[in-house]
C-alpha positions as CSV (number, residue, x, y, z in Angstrom):
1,X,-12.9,-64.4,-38.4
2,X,-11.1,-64.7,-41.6
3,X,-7.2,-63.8,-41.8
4,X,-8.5,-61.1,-45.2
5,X,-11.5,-59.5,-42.7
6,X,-8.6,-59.0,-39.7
7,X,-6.5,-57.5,-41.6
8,X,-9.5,-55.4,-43.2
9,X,-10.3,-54.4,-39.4
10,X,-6.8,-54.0,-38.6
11,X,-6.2,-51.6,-42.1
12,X,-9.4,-49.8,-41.2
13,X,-8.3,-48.6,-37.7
14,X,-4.7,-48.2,-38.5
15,X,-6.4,-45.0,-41.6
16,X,-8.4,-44.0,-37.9
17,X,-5.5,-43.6,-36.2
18,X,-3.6,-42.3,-38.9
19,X,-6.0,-39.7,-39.4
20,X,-6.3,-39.3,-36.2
21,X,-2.9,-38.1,-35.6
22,X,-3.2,-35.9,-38.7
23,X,-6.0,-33.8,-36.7
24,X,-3.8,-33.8,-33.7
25,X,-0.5,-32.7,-35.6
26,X,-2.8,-29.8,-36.9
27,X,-4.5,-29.0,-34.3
28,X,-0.2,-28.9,-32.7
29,X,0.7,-27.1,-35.4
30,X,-2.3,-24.1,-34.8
31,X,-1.6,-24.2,-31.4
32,X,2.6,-23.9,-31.8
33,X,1.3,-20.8,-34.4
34,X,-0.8,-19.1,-31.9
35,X,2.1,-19.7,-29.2
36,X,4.3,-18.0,-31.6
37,X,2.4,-15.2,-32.0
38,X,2.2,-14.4,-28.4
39,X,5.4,-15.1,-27.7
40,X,5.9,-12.5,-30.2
41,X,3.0,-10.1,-29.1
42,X,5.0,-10.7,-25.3
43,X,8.3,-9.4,-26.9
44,X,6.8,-6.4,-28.1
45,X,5.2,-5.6,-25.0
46,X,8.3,-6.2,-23.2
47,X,10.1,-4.0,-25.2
48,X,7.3,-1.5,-24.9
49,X,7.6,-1.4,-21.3
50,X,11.7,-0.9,-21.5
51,X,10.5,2.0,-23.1
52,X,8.2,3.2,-20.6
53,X,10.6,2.5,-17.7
54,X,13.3,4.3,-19.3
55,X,10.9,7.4,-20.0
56,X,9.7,6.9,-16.1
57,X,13.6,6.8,-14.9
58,X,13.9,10.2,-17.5
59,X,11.1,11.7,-16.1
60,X,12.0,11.3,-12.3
61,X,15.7,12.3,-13.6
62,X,14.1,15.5,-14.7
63,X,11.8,15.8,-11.5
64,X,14.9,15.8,-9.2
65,X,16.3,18.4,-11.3
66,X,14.2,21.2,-10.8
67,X,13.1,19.9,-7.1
68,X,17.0,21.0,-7.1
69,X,16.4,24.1,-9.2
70,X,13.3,25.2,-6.8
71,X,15.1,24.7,-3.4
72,X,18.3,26.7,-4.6
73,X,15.5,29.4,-5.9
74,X,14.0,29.1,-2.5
75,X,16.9,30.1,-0.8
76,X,17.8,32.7,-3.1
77,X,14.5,34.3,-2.6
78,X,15.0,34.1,1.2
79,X,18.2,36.3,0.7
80,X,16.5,38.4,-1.9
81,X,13.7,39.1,0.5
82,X,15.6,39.5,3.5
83,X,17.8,42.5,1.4
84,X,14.2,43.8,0.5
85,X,13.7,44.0,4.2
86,X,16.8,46.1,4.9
87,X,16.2,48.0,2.4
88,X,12.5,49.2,3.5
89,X,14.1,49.1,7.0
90,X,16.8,51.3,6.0
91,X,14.3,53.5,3.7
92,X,11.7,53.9,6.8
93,X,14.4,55.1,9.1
94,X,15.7,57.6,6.5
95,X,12.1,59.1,5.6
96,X,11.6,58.9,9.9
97,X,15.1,61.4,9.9
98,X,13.5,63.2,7.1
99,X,10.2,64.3,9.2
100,X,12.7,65.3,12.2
101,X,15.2,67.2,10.5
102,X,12.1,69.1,8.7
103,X,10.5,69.4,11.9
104,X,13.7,70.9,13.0
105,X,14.3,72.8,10.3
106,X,10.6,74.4,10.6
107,X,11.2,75.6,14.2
């Protein structure tokens, strides 16, 4: 082989590799691109769910709020009922007075 053909051969597959590594440097480059935008898509989701867990920790906030709320009107219907009780016991033994004295008062 001729010195001019070698370096024919040799120019020939250095343009292969050369445009070989063009592809591949493309190729890197769509790949970096489409890594960007999910790193970018992942940030926005990650920020989305802040969101969401700091709704969620408003939310429970809120729910132990009014569990409060209910228990204290729990008890305070417990009271209420049990003056509701004295009342109708207090009421029954007047109107059970009533009957006797007009029984009495009949005789």
């Amino acid at each position: 082989m001729e010195t001019k053909e070698f370096q024919e051969i040799v120019i020939s597959q250095l343009r292969a590799l050369t445009e070989g590594q063009a592809r591949i440097e493309s190729r890197l480059e769509n790949v970096e691109n489409r890594l960007e935008k999910v790193e970018s898509r992942l940030e926005n989701v990650e920020s989305r769910l802040e969101n969401v867990e700091n709704r969620l920790e408003n939310v429970e906030n809120r729910l132990e709020k009014v569990e409060k709320e209910v228990k204290e009107i729990r008890t305070e219907i417990n009271y209420v009922w049990n003056d509701v009780k004295k009342i109708d016991d207090r009421l029954t033994r007047q109107e059970n007075e009533t009957y006797v004295l007009q029984r009495m008062v009949k005789k």
